[in-house]
C-alpha positions as CSV (number, residue, x, y, z in Angstrom):
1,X,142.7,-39.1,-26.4
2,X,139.6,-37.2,-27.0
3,X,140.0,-34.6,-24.9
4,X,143.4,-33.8,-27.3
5,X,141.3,-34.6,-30.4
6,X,138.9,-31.4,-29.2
7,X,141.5,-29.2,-28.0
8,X,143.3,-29.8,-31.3
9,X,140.0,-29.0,-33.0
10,X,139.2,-25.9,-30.8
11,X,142.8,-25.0,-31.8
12,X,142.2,-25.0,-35.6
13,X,139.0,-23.8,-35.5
14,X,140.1,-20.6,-33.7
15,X,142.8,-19.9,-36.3
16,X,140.4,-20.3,-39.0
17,X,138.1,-17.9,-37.6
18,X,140.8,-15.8,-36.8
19,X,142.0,-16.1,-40.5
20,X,138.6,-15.5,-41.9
21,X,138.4,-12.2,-39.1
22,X,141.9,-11.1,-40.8
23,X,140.7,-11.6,-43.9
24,X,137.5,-9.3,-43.2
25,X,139.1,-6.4,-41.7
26,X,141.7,-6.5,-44.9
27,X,141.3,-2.8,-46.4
28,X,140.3,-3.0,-50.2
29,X,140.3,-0.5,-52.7
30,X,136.7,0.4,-51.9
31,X,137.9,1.6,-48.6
32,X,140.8,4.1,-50.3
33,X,137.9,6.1,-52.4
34,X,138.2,10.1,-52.0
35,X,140.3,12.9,-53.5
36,X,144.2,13.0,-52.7
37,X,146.3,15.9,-52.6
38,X,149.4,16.8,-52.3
39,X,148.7,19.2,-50.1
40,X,146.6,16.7,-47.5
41,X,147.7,14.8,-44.4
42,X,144.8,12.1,-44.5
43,X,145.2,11.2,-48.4
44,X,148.6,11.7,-49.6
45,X,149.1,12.2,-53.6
46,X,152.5,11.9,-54.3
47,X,152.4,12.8,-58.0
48,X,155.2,12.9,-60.8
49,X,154.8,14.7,-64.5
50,X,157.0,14.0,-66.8
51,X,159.3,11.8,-63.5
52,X,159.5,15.7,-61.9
53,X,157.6,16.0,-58.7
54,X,154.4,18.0,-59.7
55,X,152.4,19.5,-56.2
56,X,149.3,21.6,-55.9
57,X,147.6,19.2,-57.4
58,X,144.8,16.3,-56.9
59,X,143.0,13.3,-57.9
60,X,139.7,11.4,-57.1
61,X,140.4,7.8,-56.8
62,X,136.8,6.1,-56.9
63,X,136.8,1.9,-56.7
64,X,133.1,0.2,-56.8
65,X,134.2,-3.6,-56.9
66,X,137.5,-3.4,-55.5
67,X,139.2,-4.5,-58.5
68,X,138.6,-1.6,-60.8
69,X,138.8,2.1,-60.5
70,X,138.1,5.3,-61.5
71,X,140.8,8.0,-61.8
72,X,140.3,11.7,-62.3
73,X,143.2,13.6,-62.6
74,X,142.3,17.7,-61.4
75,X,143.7,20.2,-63.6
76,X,147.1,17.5,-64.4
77,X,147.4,17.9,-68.1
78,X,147.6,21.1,-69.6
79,X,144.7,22.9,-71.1
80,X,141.9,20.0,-69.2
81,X,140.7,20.9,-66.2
82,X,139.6,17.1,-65.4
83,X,141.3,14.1,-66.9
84,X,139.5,10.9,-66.8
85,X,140.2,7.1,-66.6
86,X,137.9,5.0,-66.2
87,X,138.1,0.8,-65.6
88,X,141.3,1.2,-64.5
89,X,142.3,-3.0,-63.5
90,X,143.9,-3.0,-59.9
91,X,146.6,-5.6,-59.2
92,X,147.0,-6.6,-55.2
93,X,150.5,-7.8,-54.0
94,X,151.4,-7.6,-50.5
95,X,148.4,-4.9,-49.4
96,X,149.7,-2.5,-52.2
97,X,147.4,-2.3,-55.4
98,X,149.0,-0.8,-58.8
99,X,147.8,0.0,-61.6
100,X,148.7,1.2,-65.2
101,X,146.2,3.3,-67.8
102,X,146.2,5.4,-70.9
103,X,144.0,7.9,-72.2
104,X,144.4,9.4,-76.3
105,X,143.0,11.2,-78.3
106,X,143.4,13.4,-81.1
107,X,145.4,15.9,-79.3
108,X,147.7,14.0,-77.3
109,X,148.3,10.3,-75.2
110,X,148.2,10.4,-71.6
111,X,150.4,7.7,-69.7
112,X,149.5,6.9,-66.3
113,X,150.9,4.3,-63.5
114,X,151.0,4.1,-59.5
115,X,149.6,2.6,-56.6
116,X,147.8,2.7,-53.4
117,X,147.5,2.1,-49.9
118,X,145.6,3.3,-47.2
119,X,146.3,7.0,-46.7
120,X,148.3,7.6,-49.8
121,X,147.7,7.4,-53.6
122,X,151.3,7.6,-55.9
123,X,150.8,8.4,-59.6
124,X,153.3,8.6,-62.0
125,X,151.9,10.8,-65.5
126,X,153.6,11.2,-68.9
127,X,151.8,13.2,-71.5
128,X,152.8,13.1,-75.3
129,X,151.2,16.0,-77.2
130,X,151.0,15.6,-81.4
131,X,154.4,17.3,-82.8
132,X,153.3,21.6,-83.3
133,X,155.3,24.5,-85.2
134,X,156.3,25.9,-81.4
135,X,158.1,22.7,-79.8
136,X,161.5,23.3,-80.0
137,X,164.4,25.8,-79.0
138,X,163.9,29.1,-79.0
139,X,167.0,31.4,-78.5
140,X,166.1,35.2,-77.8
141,X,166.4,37.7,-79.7
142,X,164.4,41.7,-79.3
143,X,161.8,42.7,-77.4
144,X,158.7,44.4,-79.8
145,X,156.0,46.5,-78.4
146,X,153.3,48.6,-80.3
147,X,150.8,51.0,-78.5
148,X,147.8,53.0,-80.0
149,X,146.6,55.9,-79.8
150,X,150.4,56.8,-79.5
151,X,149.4,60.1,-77.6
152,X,148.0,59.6,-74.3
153,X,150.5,61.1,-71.3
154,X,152.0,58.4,-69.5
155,X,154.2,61.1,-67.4
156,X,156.7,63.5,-67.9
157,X,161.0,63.5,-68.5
158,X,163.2,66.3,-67.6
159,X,165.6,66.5,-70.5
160,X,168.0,69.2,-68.5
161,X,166.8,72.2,-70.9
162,X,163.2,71.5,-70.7
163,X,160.9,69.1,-69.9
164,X,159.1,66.5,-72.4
165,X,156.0,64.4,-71.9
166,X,156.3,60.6,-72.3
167,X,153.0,58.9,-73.8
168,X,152.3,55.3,-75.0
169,X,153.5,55.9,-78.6
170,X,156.9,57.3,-77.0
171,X,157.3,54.6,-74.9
172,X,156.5,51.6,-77.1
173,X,159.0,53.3,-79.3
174,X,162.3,53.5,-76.2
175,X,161.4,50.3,-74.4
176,X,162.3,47.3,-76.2
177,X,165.4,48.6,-76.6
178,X,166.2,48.9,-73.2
179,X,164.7,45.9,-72.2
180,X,165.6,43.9,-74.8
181,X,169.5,44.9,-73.5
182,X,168.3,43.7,-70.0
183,X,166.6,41.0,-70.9
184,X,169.1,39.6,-72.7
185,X,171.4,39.2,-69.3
186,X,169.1,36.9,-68.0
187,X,167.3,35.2,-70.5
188,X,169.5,32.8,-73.1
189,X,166.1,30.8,-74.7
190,X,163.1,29.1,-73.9
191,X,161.7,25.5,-74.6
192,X,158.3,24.0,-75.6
193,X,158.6,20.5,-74.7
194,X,156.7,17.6,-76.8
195,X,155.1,17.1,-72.6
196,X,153.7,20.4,-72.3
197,X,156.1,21.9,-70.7
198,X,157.9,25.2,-70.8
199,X,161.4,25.4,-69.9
200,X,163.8,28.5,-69.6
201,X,167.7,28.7,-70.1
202,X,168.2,31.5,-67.4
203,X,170.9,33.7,-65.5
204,X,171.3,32.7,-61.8
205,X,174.1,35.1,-61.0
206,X,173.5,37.5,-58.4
207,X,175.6,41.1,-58.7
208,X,176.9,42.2,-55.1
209,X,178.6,45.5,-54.3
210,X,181.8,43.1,-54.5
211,X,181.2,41.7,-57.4
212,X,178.5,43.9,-59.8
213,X,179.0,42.3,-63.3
214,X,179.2,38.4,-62.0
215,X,180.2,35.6,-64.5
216,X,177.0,34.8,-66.2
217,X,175.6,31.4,-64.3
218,X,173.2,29.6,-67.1
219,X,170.4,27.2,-65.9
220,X,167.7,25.3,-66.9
221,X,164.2,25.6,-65.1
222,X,162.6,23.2,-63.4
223,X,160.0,20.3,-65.2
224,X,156.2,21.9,-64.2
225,X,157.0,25.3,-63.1
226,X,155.0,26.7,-66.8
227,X,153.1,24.6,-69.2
228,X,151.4,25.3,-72.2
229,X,149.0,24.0,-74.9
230,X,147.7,25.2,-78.3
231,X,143.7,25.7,-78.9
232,X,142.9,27.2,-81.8
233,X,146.3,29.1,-83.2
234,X,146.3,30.3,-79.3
235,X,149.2,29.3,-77.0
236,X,147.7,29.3,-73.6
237,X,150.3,29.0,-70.8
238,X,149.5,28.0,-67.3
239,X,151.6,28.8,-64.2
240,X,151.8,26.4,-61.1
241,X,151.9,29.3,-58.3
242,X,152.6,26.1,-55.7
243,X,155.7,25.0,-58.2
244,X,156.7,28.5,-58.7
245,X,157.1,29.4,-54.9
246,X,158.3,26.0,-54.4
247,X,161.3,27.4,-56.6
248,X,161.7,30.6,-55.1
249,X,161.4,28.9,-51.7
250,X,159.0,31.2,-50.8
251,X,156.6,31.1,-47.5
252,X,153.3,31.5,-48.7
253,X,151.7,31.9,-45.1
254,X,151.4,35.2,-43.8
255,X,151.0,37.0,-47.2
256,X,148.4,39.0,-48.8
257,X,147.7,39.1,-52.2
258,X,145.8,42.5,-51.4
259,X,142.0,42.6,-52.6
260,X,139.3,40.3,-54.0
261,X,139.3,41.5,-57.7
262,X,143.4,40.7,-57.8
263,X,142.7,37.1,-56.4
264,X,139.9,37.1,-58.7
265,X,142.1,38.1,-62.2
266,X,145.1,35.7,-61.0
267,X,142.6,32.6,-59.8
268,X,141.3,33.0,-63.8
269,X,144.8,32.9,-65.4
270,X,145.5,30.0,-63.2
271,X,142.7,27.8,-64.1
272,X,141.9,29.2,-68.2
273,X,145.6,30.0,-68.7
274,X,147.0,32.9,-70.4
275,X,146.1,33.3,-73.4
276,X,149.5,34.1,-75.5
277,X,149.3,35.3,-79.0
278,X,152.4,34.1,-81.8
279,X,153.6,34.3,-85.1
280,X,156.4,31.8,-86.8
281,X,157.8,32.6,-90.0
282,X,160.4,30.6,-91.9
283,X,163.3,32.6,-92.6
284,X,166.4,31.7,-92.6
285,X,165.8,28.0,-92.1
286,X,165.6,27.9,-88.4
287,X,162.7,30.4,-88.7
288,X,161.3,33.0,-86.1
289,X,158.9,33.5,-83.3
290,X,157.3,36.1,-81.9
291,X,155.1,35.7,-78.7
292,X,152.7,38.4,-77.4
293,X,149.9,39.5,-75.5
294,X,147.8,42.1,-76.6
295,X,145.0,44.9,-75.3
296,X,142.3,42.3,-74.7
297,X,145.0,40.7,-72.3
298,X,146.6,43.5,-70.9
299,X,143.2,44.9,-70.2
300,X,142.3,41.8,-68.2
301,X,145.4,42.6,-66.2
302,X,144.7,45.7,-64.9
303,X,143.2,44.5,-61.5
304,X,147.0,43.5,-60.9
305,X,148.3,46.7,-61.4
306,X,147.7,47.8,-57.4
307,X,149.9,44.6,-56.4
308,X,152.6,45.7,-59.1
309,X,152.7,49.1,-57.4
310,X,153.2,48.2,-53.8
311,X,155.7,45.6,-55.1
312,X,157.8,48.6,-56.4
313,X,159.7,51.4,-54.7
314,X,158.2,54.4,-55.4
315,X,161.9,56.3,-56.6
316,X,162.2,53.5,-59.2
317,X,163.6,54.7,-62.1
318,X,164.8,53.6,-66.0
319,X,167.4,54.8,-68.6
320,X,166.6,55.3,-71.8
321,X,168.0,56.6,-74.6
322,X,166.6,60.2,-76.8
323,X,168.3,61.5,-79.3
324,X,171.3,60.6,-78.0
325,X,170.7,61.7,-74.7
326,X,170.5,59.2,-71.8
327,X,167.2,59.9,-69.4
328,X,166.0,58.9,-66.5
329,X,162.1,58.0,-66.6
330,X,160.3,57.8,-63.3
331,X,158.6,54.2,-63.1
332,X,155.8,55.3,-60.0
333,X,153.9,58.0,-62.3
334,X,153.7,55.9,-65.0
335,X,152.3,52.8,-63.4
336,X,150.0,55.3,-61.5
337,X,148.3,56.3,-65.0
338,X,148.1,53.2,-66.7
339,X,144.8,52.4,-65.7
340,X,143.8,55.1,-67.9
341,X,146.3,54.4,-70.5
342,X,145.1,51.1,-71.2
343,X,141.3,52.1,-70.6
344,X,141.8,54.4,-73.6
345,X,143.4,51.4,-75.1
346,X,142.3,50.2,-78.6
347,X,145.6,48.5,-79.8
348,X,148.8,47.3,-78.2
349,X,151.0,44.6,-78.8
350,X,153.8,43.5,-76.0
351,X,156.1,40.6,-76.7
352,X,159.6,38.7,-77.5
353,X,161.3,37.4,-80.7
354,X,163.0,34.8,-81.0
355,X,165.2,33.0,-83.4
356,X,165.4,29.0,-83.6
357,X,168.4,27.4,-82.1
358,X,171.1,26.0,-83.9
């Protein structure tokens, strides 16, 4: 009889020893701290903006206690490069803690829910920016461009009879008509969400030998691709390149962006955002927008001008209308003498108007 009284004893005690052991080696919080990405193996961040799947992206999770957390969203929201919540209360069930958060201020709220378990951190974010004159529809209208001093040689047209020379005034003065009439193909109107988003009504069709003037094919783009936020009368618009080939289904491995001062010009749009001038007027009720970029911009830009010549055939070629004429204008010489063009550069306005949708 005693001899089953010990073994029975021997038997509990080993089970609670082995419960307490369990209960030791239990991963907590504390043991989850370090940066996700969604780009990482070791600590997945599977992130959603706005319930659209948002990558190139990551957060800090940082737990002291165990039951609390720090948060630090990297470059999430647009216009912050660091988004922080701090205290945020972690709730266990089953091995998976969740959590729920907000951050406000003046500017906009900040919504923010997920979870985690070892090797992977899920956040869910939903922004709310205050109510601006840009958010709504925008339905596209002209293009506008100015250009001074109007008389710097861009390259030169032959007009049959003779041949003229095309400078910067000339050609602020024949483009937007001819791109406006291209534009207009593929662009129907663009959106600037309450989220910070930007979305685009676009043309999908493709034009094949069989088929050259296909059905127009109107789509919305995707949540995340562009975002934007307004500093100081200053839209600033910031490109996801990881959404954006994402989109495109586009390898990334492999490719070269060419040289240092091009990665250098598109890292800093990236991160500060482009910096995108407007004007709204009234009118007729539904008012008007125009959005452009001007000389200090386009200056800024010039680094990328190499990559925009090896991305173009060197026989490229426009039509344009001269008094009454159609031309061709080469597009090679031109982009070969910008760098001067834009040098000599003291004023120059490039950009779209738009009217409000019905």
């Amino acid at each position: 009889m005693m001899k089953n009284k010990f073994l029975i004893l021997m038997i509990l005690g080993i089970v609670f020893i082995t419960s307490c052991s369990d209960d030791d080696d239990k991963d907590s919080p504390k043991d989850f701290n370090g940066i996700y990405s969604t780009t990482s193996t070791e600590r997945v961040l599977d992130l959603r903006y706005s319930d659209a799947v948002f990558i190139g992206k990551s957060v800090d999770f940082n737990s002291a206690d165990g039951k609390s957390a720090t948060l630090k969203l990297q470059g999430v929201v647009p216009g912050e490069s660091e988004t922080v919540f701090s205290d945020v209360q972690l709730e266990e069930n089953n091995s998976v803690y969740t959590f729920a958060a907000e951050n406000k201020n003046d500017e906009r709220t900040v919504a923010l829910e997920g979870s985690i378990v070892k090797g992977k951190l899920t956040v869910d974010v939903d922004v709310k920016f205050v109510q601006s004159e840009l958010m709504k529809t925008w339905d596209f209208s002209a293009v506008k461009m100015s250009w001074a001093p109007h008389d710097y040689p861009l390259t030169e047209v032959d007009l049959g009879f003779t041949k003229m020379k095309l400078t910067t005034g000339l050609l602020a003065t024949m483009a937007p008509t001819m791109l406006a009439k291209e534009l207009k193909n593929y662009l129907q109107n663009i959106t600037f969400r309450e989220d910070g988003n930007i979305v685009a009504t676009y043309n999908t069709a493709t034009a094949t030998e069989e088929n050259p003037e296909p059905e127009a094919d109107w789509q919305t783009s995707p949540l995340n691709l562009a975002q934007y936020c307004v500093k100081e009368g200053v839209c600033y618009v910031f490109l996801s390149l990881d959404m954006i080939m994402r989109q495109v289904n586009m390898d990334q491995e492999g490719r070269s962006m060419g040289t240092d001062p091009i990665l250098g010009a598109i890292e800093q749009l990236l991160t500060n955002g482009i910096p995108v001038q407007f004007e709204k007027t009234e009118g007729d009720g539904k008012g008007a927008l125009y959005v452009y970029l001007d000389q200090v911009l386009l200056k800024q830009l010039g680094p990328l001008l190499p990559l925009v010549e090896g991305l173009i055939p060197g026989d490229t070629a426009f039509e344009a209308t001269f008094i009454g004429k159609t031309i061709s204008v080469p597009v090679g010489p031109i982009l070969e003498n910008l760098p001067g063009a834009l040098e000599a550069t003291t004023e120059m306005q490039v950009g779209l108007q738009f009217k409000g949708a019905e």
